[in-house]
CHARMM internal coordinates of N, CA and C (Angstrom, degrees):
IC EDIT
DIST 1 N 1 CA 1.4404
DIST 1 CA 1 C 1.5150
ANGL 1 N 1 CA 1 C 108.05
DIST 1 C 2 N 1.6365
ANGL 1 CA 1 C 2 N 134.49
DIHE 1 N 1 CA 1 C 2 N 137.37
DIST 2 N 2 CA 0.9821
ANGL 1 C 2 N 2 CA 137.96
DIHE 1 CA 1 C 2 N 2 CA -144.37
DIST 2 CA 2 C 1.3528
ANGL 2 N 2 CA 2 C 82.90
DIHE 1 C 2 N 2 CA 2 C -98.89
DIST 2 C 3 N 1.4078
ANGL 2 CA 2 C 3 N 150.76
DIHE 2 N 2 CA 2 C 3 N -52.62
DIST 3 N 3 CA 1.4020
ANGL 2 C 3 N 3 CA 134.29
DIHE 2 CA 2 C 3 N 3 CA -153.95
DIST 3 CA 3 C 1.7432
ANGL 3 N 3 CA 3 C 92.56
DIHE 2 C 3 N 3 CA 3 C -95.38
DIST 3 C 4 N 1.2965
ANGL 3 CA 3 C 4 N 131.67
DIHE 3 N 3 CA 3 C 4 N -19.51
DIST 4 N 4 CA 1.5818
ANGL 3 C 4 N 4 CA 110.37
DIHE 3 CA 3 C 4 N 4 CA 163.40
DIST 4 CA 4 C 1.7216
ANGL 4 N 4 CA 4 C 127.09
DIHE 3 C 4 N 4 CA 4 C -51.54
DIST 4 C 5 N 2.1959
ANGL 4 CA 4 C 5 N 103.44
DIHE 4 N 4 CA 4 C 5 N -38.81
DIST 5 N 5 CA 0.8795
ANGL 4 C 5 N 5 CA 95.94
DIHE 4 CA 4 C 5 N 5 CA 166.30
DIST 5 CA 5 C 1.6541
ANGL 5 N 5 CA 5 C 133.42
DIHE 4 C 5 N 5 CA 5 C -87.44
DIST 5 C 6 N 1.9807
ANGL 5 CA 5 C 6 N 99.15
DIHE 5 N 5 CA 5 C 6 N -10.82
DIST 6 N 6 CA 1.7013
ANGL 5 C 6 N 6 CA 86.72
DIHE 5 CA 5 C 6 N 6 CA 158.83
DIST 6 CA 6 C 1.7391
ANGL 6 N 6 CA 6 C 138.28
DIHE 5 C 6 N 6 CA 6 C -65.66
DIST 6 C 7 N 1.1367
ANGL 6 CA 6 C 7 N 81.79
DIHE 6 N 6 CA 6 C 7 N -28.47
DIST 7 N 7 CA 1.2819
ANGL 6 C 7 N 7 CA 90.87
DIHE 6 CA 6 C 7 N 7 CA 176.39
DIST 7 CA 7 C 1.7207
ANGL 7 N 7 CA 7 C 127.35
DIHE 6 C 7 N 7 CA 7 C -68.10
DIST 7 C 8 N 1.1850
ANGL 7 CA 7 C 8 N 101.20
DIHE 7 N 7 CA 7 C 8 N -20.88
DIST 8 N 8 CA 1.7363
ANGL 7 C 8 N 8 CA 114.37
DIHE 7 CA 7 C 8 N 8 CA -170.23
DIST 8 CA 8 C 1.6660
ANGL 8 N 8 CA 8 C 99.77
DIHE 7 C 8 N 8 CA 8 C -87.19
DIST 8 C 9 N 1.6576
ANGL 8 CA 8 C 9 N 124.97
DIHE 8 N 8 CA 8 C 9 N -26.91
DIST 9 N 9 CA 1.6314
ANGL 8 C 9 N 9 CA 142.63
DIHE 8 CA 8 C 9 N 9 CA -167.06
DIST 9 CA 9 C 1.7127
ANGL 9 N 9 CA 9 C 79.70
DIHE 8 C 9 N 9 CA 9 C -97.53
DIST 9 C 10 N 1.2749
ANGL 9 CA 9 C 10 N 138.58
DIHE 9 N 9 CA 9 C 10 N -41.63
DIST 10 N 10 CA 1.7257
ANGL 9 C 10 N 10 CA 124.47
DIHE 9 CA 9 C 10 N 10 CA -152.56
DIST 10 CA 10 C 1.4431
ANGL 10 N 10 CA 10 C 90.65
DIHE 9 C 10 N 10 CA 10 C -81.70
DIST 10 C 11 N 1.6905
ANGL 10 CA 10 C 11 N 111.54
DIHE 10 N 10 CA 10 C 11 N 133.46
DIST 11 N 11 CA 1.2145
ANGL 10 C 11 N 11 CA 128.52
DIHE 10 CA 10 C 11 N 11 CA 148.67
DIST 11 CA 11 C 1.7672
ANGL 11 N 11 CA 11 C 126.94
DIHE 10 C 11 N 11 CA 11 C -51.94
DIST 11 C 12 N 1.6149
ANGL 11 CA 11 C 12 N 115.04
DIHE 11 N 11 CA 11 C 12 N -31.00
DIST 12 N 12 CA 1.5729
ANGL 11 C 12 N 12 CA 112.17
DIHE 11 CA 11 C 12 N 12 CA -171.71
DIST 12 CA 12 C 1.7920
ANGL 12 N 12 CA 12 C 88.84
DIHE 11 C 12 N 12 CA 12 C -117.50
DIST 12 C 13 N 1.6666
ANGL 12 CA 12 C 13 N 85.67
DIHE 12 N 12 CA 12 C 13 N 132.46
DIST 13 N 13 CA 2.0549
ANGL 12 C 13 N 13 CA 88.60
DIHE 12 CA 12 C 13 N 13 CA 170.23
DIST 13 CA 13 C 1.4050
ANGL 13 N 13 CA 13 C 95.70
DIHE 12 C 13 N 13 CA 13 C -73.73
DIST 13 C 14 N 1.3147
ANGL 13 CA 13 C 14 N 126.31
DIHE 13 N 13 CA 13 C 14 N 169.47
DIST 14 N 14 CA 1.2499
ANGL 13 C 14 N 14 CA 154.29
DIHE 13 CA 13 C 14 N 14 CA 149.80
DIST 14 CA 14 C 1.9302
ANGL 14 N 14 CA 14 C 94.78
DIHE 13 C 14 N 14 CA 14 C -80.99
DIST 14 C 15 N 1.4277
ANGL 14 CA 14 C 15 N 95.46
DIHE 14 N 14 CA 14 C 15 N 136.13
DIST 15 N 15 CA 1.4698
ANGL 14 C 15 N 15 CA 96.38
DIHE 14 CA 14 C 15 N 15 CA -175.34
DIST 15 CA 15 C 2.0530
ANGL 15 N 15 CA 15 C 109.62
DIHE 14 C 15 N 15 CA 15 C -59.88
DIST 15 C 16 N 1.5348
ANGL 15 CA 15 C 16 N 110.74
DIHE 15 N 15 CA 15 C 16 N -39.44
DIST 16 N 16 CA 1.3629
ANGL 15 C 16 N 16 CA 83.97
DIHE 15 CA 15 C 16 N 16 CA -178.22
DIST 16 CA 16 C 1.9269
ANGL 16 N 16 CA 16 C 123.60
DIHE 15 C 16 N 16 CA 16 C -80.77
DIST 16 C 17 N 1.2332
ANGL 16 CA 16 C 17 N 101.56
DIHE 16 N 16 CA 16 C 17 N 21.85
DIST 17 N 17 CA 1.6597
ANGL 16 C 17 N 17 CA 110.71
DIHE 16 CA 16 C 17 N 17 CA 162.87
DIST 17 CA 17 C 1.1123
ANGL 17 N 17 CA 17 C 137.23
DIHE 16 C 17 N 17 CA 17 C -111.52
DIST 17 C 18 N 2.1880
ANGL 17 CA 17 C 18 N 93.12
DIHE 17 N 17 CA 17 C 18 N 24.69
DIST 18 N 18 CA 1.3431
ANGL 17 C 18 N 18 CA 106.35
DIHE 17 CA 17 C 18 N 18 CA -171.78
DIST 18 CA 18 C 2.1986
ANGL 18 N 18 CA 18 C 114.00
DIHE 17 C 18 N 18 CA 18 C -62.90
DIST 18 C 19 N 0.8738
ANGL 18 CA 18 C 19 N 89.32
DIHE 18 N 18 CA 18 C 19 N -38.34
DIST 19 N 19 CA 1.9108
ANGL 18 C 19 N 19 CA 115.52
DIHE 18 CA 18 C 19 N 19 CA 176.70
DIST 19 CA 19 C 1.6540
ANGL 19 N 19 CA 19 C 103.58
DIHE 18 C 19 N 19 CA 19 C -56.24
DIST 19 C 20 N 1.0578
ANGL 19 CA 19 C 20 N 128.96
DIHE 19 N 19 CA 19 C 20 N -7.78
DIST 20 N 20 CA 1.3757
ANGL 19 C 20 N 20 CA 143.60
DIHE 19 CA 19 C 20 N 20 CA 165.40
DIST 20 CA 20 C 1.3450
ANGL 20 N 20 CA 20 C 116.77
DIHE 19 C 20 N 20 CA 20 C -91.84
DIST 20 C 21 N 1.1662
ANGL 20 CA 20 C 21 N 121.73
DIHE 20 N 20 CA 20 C 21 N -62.74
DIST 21 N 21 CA 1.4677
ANGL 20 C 21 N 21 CA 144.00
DIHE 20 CA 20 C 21 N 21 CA 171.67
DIST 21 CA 21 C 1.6057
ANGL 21 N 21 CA 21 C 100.46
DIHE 20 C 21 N 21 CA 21 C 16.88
DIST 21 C 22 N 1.5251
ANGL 21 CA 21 C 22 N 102.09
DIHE 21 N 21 CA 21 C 22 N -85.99
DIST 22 N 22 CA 1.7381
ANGL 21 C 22 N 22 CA 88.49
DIHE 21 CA 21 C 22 N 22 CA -162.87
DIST 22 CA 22 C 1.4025
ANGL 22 N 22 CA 22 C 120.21
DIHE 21 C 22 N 22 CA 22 C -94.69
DIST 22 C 23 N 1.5184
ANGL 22 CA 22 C 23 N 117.73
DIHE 22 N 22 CA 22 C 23 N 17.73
DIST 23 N 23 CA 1.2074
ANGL 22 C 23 N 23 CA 117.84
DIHE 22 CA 22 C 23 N 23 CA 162.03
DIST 23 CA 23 C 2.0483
ANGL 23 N 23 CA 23 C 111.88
DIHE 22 C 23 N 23 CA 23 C -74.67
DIST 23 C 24 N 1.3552
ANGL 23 CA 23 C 24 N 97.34
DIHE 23 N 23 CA 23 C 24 N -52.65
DIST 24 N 24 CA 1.5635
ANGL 23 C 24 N 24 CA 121.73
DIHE 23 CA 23 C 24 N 24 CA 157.12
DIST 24 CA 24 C 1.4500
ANGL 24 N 24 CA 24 C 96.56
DIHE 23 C 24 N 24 CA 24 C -38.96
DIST 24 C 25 N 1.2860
ANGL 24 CA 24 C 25 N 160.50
DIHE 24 N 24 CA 24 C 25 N -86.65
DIST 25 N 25 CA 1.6411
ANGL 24 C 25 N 25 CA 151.74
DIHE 24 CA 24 C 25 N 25 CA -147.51
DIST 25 CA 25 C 1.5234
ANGL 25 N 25 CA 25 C 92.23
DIHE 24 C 25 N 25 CA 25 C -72.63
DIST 25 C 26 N 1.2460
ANGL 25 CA 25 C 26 N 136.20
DIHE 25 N 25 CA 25 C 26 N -26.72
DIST 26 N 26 CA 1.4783
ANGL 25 C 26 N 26 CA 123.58
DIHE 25 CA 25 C 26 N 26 CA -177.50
DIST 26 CA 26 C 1.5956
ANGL 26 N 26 CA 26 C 101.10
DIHE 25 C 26 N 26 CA 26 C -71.22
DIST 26 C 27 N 1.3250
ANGL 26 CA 26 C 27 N 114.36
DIHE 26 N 26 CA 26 C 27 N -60.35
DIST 27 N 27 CA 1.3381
ANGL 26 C 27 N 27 CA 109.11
DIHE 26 CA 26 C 27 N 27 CA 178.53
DIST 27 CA 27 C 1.5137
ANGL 27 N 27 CA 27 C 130.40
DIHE 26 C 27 N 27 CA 27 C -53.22
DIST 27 C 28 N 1.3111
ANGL 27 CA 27 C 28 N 123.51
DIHE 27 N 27 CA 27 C 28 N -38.95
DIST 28 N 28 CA 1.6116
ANGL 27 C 28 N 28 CA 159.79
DIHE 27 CA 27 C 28 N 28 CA 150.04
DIST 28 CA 28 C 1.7827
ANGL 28 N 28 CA 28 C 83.49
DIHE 27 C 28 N 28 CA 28 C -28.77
DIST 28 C 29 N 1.0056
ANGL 28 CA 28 C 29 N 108.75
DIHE 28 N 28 CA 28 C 29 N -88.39
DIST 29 N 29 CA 1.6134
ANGL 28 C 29 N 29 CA 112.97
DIHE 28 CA 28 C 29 N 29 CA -171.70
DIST 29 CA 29 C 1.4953
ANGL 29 N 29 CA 29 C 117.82
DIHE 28 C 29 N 29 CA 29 C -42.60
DIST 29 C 30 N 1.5395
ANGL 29 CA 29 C 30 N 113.91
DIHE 29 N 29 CA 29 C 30 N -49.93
DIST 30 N 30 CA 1.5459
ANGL 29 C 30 N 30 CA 120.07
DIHE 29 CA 29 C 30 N 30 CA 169.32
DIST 30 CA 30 C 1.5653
ANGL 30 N 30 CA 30 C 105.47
DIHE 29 C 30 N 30 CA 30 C -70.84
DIST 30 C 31 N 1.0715
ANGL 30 CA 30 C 31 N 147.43
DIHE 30 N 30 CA 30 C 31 N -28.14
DIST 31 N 31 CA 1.4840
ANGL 30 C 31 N 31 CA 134.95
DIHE 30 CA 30 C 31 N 31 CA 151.18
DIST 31 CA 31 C 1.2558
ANGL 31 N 31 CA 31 C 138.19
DIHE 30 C 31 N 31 CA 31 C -33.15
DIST 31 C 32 N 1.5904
ANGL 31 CA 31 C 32 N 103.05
DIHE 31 N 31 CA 31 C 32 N -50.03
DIST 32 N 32 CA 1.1845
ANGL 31 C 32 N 32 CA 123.93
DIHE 31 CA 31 C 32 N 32 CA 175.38
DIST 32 CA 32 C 1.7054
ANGL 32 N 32 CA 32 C 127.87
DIHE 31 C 32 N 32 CA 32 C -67.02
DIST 32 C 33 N 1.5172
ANGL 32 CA 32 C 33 N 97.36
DIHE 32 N 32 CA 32 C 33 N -29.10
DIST 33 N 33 CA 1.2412
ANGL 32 C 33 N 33 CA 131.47
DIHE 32 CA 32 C 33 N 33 CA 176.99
DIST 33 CA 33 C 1.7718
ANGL 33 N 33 CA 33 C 123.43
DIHE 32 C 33 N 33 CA 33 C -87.63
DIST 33 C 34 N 1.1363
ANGL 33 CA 33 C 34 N 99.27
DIHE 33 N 33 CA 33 C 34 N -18.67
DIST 34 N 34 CA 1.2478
ANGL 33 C 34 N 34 CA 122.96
DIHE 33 CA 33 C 34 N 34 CA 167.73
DIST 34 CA 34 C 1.6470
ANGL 34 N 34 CA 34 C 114.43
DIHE 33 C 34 N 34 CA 34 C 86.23
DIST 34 C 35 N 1.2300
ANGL 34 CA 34 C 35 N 140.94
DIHE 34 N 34 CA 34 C 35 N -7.91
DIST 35 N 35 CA 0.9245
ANGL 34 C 35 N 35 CA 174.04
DIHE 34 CA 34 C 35 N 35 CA -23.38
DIST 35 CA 35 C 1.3939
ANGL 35 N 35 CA 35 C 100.12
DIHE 34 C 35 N 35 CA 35 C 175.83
DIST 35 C 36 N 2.0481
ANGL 35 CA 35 C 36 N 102.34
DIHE 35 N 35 CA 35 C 36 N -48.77
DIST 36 N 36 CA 1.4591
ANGL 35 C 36 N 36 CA 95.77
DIHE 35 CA 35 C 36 N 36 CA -171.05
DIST 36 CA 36 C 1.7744
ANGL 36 N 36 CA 36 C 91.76
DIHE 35 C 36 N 36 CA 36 C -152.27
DIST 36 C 37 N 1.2968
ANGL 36 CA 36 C 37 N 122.41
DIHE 36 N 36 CA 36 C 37 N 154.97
DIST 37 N 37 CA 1.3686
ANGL 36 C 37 N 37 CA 121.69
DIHE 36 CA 36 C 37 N 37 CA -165.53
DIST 37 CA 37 C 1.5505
ANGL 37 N 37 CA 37 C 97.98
DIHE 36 C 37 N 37 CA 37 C -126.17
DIST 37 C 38 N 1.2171
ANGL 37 CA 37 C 38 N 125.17
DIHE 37 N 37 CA 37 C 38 N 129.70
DIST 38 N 38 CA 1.4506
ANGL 37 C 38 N 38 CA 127.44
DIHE 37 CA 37 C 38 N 38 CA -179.61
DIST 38 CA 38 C 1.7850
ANGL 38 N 38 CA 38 C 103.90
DIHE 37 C 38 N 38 CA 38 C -102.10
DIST 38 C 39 N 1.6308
ANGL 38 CA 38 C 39 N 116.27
DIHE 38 N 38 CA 38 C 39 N 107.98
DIST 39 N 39 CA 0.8746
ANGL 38 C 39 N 39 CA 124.25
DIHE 38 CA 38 C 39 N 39 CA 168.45
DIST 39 CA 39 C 1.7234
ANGL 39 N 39 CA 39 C 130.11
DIHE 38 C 39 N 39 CA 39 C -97.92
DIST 39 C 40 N 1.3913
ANGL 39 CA 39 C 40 N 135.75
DIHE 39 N 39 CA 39 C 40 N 140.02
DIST 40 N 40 CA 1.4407
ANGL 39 C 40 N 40 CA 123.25
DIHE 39 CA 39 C 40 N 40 CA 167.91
DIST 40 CA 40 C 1.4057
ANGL 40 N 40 CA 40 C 115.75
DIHE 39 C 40 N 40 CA 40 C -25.25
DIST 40 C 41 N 1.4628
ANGL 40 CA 40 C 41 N 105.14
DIHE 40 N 40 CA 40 C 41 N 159.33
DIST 41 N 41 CA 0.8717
ANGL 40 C 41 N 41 CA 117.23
DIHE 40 CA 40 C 41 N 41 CA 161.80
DIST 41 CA 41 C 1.7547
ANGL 41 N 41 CA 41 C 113.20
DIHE 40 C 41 N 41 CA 41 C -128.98
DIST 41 C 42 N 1.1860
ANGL 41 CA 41 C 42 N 141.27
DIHE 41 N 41 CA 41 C 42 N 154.63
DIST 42 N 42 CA 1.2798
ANGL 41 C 42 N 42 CA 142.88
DIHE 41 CA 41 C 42 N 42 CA 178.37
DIST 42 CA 42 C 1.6475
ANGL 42 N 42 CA 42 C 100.72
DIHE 41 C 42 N 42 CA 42 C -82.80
DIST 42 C 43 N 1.0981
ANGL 42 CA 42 C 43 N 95.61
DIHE 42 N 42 CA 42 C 43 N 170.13
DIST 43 N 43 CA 1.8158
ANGL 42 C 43 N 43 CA 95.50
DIHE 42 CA 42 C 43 N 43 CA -174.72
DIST 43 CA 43 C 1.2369
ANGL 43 N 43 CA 43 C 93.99
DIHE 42 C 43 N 43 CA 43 C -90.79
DIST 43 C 44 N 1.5664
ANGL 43 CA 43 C 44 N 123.60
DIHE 43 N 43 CA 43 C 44 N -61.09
DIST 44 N 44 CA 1.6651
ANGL 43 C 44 N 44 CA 111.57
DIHE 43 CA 43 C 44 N 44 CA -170.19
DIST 44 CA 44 C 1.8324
ANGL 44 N 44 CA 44 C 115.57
DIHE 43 C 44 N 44 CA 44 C -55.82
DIST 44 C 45 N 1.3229
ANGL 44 CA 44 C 45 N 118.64
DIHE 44 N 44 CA 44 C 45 N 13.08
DIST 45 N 45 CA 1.2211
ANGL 44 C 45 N 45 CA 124.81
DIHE 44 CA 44 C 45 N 45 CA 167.04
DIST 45 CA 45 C 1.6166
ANGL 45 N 45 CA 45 C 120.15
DIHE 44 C 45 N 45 CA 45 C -91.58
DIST 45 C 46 N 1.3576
ANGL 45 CA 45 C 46 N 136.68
DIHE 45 N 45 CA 45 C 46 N -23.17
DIST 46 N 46 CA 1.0093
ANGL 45 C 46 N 46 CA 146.05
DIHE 45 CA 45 C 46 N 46 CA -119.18
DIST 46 CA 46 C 1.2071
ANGL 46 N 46 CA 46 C 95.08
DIHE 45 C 46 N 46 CA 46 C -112.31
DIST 46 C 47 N 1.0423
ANGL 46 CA 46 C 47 N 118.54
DIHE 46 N 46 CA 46 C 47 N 108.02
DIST 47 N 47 CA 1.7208
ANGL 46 C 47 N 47 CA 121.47
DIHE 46 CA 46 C 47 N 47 CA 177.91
DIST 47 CA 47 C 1.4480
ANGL 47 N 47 CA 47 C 135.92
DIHE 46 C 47 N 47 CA 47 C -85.67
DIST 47 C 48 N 1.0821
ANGL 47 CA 47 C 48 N 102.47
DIHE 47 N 47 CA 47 C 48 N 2.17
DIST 48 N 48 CA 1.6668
ANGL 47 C 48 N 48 CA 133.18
DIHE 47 CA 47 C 48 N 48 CA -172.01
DIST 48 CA 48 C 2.4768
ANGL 48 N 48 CA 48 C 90.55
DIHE 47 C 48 N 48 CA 48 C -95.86
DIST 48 C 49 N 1.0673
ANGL 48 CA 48 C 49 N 85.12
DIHE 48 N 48 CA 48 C 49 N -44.28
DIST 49 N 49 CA 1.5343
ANGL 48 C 49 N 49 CA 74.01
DIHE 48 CA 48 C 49 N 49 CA 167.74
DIST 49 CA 49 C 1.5106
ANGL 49 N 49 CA 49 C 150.70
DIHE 48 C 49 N 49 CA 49 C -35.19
DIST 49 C 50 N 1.1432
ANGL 49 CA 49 C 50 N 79.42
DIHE 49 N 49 CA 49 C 50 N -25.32
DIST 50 N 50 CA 1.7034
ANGL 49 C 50 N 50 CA 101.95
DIHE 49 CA 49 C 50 N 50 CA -163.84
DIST 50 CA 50 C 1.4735
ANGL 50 N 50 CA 50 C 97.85
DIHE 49 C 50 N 50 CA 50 C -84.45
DIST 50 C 51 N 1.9011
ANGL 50 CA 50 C 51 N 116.82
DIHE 50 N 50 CA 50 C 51 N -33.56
DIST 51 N 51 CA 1.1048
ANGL 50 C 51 N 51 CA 114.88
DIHE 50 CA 50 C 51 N 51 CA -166.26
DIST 51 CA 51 C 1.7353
ANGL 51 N 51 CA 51 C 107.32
DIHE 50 C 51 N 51 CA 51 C -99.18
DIST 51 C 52 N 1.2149
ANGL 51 CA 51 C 52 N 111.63
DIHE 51 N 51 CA 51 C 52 N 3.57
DIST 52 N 52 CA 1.8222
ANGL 51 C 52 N 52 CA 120.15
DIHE 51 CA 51 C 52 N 52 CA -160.72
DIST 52 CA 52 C 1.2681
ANGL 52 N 52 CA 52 C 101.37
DIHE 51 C 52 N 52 CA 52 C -144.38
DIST 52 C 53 N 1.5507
ANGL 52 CA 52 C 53 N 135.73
DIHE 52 N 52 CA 52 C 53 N 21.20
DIST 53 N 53 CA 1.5034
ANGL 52 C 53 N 53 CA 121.55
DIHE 52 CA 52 C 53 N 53 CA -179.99
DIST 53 CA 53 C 1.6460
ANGL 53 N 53 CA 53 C 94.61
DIHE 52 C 53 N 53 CA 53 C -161.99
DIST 53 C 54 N 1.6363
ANGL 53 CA 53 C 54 N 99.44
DIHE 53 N 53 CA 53 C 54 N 148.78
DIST 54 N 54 CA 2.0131
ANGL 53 C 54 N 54 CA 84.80
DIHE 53 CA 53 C 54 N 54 CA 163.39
DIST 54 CA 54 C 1.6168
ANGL 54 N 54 CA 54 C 90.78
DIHE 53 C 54 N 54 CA 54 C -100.41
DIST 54 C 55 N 1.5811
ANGL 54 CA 54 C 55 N 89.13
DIHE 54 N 54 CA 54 C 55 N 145.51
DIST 55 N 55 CA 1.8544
ANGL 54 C 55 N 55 CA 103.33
DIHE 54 CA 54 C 55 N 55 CA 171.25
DIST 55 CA 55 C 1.3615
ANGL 55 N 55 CA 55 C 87.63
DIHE 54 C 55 N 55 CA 55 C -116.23
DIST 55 C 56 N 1.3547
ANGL 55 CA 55 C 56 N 105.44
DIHE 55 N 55 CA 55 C 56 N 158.73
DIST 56 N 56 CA 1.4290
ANGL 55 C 56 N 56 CA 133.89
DIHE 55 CA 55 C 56 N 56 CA 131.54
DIST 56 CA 56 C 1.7695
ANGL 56 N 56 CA 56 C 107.03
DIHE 55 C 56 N 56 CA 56 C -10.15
DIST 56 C 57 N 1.2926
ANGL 56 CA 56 C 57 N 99.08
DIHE 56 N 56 CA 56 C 57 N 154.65
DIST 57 N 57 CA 1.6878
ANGL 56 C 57 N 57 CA 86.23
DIHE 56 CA 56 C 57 N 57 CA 159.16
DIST 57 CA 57 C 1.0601
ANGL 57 N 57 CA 57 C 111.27
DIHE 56 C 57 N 57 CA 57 C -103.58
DIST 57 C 58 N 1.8342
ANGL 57 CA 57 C 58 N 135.16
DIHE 57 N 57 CA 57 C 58 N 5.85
DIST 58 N 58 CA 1.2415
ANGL 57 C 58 N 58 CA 123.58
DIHE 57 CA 57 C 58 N 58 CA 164.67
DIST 58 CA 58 C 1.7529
ANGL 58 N 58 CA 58 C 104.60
DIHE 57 C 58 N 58 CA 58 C -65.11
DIST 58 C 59 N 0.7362
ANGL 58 CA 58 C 59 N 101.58
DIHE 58 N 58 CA 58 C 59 N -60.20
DIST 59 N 59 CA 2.1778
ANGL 58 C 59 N 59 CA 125.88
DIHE 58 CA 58 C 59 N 59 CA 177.59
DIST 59 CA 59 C 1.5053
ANGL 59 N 59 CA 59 C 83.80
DIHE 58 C 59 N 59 CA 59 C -24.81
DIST 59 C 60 N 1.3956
ANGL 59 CA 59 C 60 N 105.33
DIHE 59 N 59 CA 59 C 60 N -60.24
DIST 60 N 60 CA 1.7836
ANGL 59 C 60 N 60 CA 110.00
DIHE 59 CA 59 C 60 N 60 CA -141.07
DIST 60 CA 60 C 1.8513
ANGL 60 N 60 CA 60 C 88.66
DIHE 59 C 60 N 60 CA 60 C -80.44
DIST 60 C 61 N 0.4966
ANGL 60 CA 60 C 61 N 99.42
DIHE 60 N 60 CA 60 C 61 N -81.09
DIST 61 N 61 CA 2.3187
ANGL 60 C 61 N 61 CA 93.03
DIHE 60 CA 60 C 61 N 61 CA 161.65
DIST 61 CA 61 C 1.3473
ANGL 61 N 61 CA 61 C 123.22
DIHE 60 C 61 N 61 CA 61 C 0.92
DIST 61 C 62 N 1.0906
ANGL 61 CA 61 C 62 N 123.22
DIHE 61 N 61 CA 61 C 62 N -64.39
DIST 62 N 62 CA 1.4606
ANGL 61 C 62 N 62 CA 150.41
DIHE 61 CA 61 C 62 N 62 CA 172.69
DIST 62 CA 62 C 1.1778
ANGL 62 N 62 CA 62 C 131.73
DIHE 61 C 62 N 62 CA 62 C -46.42
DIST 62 C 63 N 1.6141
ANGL 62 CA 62 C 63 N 97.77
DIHE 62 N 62 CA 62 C 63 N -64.02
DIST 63 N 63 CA 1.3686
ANGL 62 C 63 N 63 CA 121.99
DIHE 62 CA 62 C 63 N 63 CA 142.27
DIST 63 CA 63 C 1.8110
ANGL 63 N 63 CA 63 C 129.59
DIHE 62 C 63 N 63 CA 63 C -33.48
DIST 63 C 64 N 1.0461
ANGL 63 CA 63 C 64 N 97.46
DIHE 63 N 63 CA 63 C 64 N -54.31
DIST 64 N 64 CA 1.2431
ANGL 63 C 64 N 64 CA 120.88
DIHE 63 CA 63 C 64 N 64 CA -156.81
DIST 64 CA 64 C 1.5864
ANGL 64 N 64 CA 64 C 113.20
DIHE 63 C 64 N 64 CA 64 C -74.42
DIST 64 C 65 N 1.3670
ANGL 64 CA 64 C 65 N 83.14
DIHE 64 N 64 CA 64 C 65 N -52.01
DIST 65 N 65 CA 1.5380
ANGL 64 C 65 N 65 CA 101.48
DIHE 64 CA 64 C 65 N 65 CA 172.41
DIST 65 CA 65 C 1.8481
ANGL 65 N 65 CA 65 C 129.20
DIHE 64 C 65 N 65 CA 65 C -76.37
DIST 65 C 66 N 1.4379
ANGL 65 CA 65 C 66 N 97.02
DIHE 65 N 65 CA 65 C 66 N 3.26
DIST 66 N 66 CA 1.6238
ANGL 65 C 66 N 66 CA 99.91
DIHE 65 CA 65 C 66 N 66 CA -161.09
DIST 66 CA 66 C 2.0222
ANGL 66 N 66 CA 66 C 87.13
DIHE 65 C 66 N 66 CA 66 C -101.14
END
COOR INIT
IC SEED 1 N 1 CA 1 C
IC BUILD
């Protein structure tokens, strides 16, 4: 997700990502360090979907099954 990884590279939270905060500086720190590389993800990959979106039940299948 493109604003999970802006947010993890941005120095100032936006106040409603205060509840993130220091999980975000752990990663921030392993970035910097090289440690760990935050790559895309495709949407039909996204497994968090199933629990935060209605799909299709092809979507929701796919998902499900991978």
């Amino acid at each position: 997700n493109e604003l999970a990884r802006y947010i993890a590279k941005n120095l100032v939270f936006h106040e409603r990502t205060k509840h993130i905060e220091i999980d975000c500086h752990v990663v921030k720190e392993k970035l910097k360090k090289c440690l760990i590389h935050l790559f895309p993800i495709s949407t039909i990959e996204k497994l968090a979907d199933i629990y935060t979106k209605a799909l299709s039940p092809q979507s929701f299948y796919n998902i499900f099954s991978s």
